[in-house]
Every structure is written in C-alpha cells, then in structure tokens.
N, C-alpha and C positions, 0 to 999 in steps of 0.2 A: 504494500500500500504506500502509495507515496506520499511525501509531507503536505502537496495542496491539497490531495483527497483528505487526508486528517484533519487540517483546519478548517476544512469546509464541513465536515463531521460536528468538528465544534460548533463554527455556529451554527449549524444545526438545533443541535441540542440546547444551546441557550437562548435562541429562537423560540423553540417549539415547546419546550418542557416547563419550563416556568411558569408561562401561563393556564397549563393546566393543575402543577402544583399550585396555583396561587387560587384557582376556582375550587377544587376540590377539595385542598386545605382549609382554606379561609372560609366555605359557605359551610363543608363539615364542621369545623372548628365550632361555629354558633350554633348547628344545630346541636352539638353535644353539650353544651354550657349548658343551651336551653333544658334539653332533659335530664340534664345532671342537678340542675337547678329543681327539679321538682320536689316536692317536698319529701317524699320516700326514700329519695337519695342525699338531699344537702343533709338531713339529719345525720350521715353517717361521717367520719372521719375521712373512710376513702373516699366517698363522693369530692366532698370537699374538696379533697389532696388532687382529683382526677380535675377536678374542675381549674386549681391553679395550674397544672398541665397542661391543660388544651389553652387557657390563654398564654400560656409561658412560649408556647408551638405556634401558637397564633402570631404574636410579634417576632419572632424568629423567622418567620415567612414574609413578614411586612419588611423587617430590618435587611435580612440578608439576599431573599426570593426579588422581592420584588423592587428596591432597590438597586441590583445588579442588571436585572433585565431592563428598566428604564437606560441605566446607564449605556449596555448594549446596544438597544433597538434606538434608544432617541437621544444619544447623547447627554441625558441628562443626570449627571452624578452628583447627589445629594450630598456625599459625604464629601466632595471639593468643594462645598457652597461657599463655605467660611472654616476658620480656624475653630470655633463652639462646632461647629456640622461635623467637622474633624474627628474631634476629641469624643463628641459622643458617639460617635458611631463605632469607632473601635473600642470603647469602650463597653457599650451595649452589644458588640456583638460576640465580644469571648464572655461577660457576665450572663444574655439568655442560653451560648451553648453550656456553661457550666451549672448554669440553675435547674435546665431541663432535667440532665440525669440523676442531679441529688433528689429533685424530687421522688423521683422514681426511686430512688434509695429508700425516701421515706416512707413511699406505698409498702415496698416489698418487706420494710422490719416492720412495718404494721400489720403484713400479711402473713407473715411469719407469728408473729408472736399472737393473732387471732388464731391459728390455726393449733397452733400449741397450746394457747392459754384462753380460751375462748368465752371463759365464766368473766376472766378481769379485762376483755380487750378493750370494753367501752367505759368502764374507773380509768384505766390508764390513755387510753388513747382518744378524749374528750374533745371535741369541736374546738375547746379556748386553748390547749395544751400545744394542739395540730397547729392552731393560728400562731403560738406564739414560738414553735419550732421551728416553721416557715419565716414568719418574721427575721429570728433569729439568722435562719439561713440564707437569707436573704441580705443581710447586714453583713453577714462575714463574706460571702461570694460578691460582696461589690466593693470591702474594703481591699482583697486581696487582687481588685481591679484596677483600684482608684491609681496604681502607676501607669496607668494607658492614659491616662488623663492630663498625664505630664509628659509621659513619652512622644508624645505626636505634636505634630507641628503641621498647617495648613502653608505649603510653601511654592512657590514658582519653578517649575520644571522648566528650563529655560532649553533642552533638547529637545520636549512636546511641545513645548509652546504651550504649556496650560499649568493649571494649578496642579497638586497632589495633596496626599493626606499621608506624610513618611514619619518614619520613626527617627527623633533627634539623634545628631553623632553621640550624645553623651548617655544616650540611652541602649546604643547598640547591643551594643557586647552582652547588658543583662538580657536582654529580647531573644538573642539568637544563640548564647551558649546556654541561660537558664530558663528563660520566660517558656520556650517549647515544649521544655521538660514536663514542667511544673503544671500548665496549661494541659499535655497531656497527661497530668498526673490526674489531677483534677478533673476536667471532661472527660474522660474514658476509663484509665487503668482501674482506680479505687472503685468509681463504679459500678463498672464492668464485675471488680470482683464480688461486690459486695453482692449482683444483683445475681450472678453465678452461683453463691451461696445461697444465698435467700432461693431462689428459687428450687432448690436438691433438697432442702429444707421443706417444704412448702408439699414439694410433690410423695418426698419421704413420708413427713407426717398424716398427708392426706391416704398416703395408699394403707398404711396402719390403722388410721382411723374408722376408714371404709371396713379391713377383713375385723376390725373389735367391733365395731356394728352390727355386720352379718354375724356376728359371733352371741352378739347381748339380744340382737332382735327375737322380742317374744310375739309368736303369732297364737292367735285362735283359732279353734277345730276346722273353720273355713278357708284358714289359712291368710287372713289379714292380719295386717303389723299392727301394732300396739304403741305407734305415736303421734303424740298430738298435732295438730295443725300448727300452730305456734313454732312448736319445736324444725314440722319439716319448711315454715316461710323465714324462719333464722337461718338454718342450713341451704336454702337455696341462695338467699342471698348472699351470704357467707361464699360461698361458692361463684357466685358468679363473679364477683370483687376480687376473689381471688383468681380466677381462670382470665379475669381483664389484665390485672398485675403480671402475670407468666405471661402471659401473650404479649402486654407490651414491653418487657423485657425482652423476651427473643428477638423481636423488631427492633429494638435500641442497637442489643448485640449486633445485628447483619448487618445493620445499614448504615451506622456509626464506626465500624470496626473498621472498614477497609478505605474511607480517608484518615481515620486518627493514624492507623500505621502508616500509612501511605505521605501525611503531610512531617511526622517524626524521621521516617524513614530514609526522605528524598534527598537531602543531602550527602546521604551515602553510599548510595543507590547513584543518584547523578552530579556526582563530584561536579564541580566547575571545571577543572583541567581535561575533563573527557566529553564538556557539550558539546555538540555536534547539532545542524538544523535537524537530522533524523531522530536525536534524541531528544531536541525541544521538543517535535512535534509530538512522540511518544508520552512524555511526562504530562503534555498540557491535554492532550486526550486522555489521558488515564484519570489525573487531578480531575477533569471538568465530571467525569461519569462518574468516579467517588463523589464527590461536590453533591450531586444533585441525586446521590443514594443518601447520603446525609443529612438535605434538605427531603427527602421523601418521608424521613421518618417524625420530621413536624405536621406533616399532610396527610398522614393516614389513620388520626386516632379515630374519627367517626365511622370508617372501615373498619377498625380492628373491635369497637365496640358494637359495632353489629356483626360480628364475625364471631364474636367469642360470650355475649351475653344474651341471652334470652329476655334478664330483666330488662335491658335496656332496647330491644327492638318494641317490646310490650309498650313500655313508656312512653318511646318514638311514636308510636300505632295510637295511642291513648291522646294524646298532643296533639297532634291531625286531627283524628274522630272528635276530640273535642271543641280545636279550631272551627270542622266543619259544621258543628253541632249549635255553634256559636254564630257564624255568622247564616245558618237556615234560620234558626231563632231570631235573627235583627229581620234577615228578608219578611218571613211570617207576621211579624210585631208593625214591618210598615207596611204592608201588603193589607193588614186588618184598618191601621189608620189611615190609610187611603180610604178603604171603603168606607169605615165610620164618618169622614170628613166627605164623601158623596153621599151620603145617605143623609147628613146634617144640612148637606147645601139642599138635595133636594127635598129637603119636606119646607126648609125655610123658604122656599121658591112657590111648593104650593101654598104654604101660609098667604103669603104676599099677591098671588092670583086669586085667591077666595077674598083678601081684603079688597 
C-alpha cells in the first residue's frame, strides 16, 4: 500500500467516523441520562455513578470528537483560538480521559463489594458517600492536571503561518520523559488492573453464589421455589448493574488498550533516526484507527446498556409508552375543548336568533 493511499485512508476516517460517533454518542449519551434519571434507578449508587459516566463520555466526544473534526473539515480549531482556549483544552482533555476510567473503578469496587457483601452494600455505598467520593475524585484528577495549565502556551508557528497550542521549553522534558508515564499510569495501567480484578471477583463470587442457591432453594411438592418477590426484584436488579459494570469494562479494556500502548509505545517503536515517509505514513494510520477505537468507547454506553440490561431497555420502552401516552392525553384534552368551545358558540348563536 502506498503512502498516498494511506493518507487518503486517513482522511477518510476523520471525514467519515466522527460524525457518526458524535450522533450516536451524543443523542445515546441523553437518552441514557434520561432513563438512568428515572427514579428506580437515580435511587441506586450505580445508577448514579452510570449517570456521571455517560456525561463524563459525553464531553469527551464534545472536547476531543468533535473538536478535531471541525478543525479537519472547516478549519476551525478551537483550541488555537486564544492562549485561555489553549490551556483549557489540554487541560480538559487528559482530566475527562483520566476521570472516565476511575469512574468505572468506582462502579466495579461497588460491584464487587454488593456482590460479596450484599446485606451492607446500601449503609456503605449511600447516594451522599458516592457524591462525595466523586467529588473527591474529581478534585484530585484535576489537581494532578493543573501543570497542563502552565505547560502550554498559545504561540505563532511562524513555519505554518498560524497559531499553535505547544508545550513550553521549560516544561519539556517533565511532558515527554515523565508526564507519559504517569498519564498512562493513571488513564489505563491502574485501571485497567483494578477493573481486571474486580471483574474475576464479581464473576467468581456470582458463579458461587448461583451453585449455594440451587443448593439452599426449597421447593414445594409442585415443585415451585420458595422466594419472595422482593427478594427475586433485589436480585434482578443486583444483577443487571452488575452484568452493565462487566460489560462496560470489557469495552474500556478493547478499545482503550490499543492506543494507550500504542501512544506509550511509539517512541520506541519509531525512533526518530529511523523515520522514513513509509513509516510516517504507517504510524499516522495506525494512531488515527486507535484514536477513534478510543473515542468509540465514549459512544457506545446507550448500546452497551441495551445490550446487557433488560432493566434498562424496560425503562427505555416505559419512557416512550409514556411520552406517547402523554402527548394522546394533551391531543384528547384539546380535541374535547375544541368541541366544548363549538358547542358553546353554537347554542350562544341560537340564543341570539331566538332573541
């Protein structure tokens, strides 16, 4: 394949993909807010945690998705606007990739320890605890950012003849021998392991818990189980929060994995003393299709929740049906004061002919 079929590959791809990730993402994104929002679900710890998720994905596809594609298609790059444009955007864009996974840290030790400890999961893992965990994590993932803020400088590229958004000389060296590191310490290794564990955890205790079940279940001479409705609408739901959790960890894992290696990796992979146009072309096609496996995994949480919960397509279905149940009810309501308001004009019409 040669180097101009490859670039033309590229733009391809950042032509064509983004703007489906940004429809797909961004209109899934609000419908799951919206049914995570309902009130079956915000009561729970995970709803909640799922819910700062899908906005955390949300603005990751605003910041980084769409963004880049403007700049692309219409030349218009936000982040060269000004030196503030600058500073927040590399700013905001390693804090929402780092926010995203710890979140998901947080679902899966909540998922973990509901499924071990399932009498204490709602004493310890309370709505105001969850918000002030977040919070918490939230303040540390942006202090450990606040040097982006300083590193960047909005400057005149005086070879493009345009502005830039570069990293100052006196900031180098921390950026490129440590800042990588650290950045993939934090966006991927840690999480990566922790959600690894959590999850062999999660699937261990659940397969244990299943054979003690069929083991304790008492049936009747007809051969019906012997538990209450309560018990089996805690356990479904129990289960589906947890079967959302595994599932959007495996998706974190595929689709996050092979740029995080891949953007740690390249310097050693494609030395400088060995580039070649064949192997620019190579690196910048590889980058761009991790890139946007990357960005796919902000895009697909309203897929993966109708993929892996039952509670939540019910919800979805319930949302609609009662959308549409709402507005037949407004049409019926004026459709009857229309008539009541021709039926008022016409008797006042014969009143006034009889006068």
């Amino acid at each position: 394949m040669s180097e101009d079929l490859k670039f033309k590959i590229i733009d391809k791809i950042l032509t064509i993909y983004p703007p489906i990730l940004l429809g797909i993402g961004i209109i899934g994104n609000i419908l799951s807010v919206i049914v995570l929002a309902q009130a079956s679900t915000r009561k729970t710890s995970t709803g909640f945690m799922l819910m700062f998720l899908t906005v955390t994905d949300t603005l990751i596809l605003i910041n980084s998705v769409l963004v880049r594609w403007l700049s692309h298609m219409f030349e218009i790059n936000l982040r060269t606007s000004s030196n503030g444009a600058c500073k927040f955007h590399v700013f905001l864009s390693y804090f929402l990739f780092q926010l995203s996974p710890w979140i998901l840290v947080l679902v899966t030790v909540e998922r973990v320890f509901s499924v071990r400890f399932p009498h204490r999961v709602r004493d310890v893992f309370t709505r105001r605890k969850v918000f002030l965990g977040l919070f918490v994590l939230v303040l540390v993932i942006a202090g450990l950012n606040a040097h982006l803020i300083y590193g960047y400088e909005h400057v005149y590229n005086d070879l493009y003849q345009s502005f830039d958004c570069i990293v100052i000389s006196k900031h180098e060296d921390f950026m490129f021998k440590y800042w990588t590191w650290i950045d993939f310490v934090l966006a991927f290794a840690v999480p990566f392991s922790v959600l690894l564990c959590g999850n062999i955890m999660v699937i261990h205790t659940l397969q244990s818990s299943q054979k003690f079940r069929k083991a304790s279940t008492v049936t009747t001479h007809n051969g019906q189980e012997l538990r209450g409705h309560s018990y089996r609408r805690e356990n479904r739901t129990a289960s589906h929060f947890t079967s959302t959790a595994v599932v959007l960890n495996i998706a974190f894992s595929s689709l996050v994995s092979p740029f995080s290696i891949f953007a740690i990796g390249q310097p050693y992979w494609f030395p400088v003393e060995t580039i070649t146009p064949e192997r620019i072309a190579n690196l910048m096609l590889t980058g761009t299709i991790f890139l946007m496996l990357l960005h796919t995994n902000s895009a697909i949480n309203f897929v993966l929740y109708i993929f892996c919960g039952s509670k939540f397509r019910r919800d979805l279905k319930n949302l609609f049906c009662k959308r549409r149940r709402t507005i037949s009810e407004s049409m019926h309501n004026t459709r009857n004061f229309h008539t009541q308001s021709v039926s008022t004009v016409s008797s006042e019409g014969e009143t006034f002919m009889r006068l």
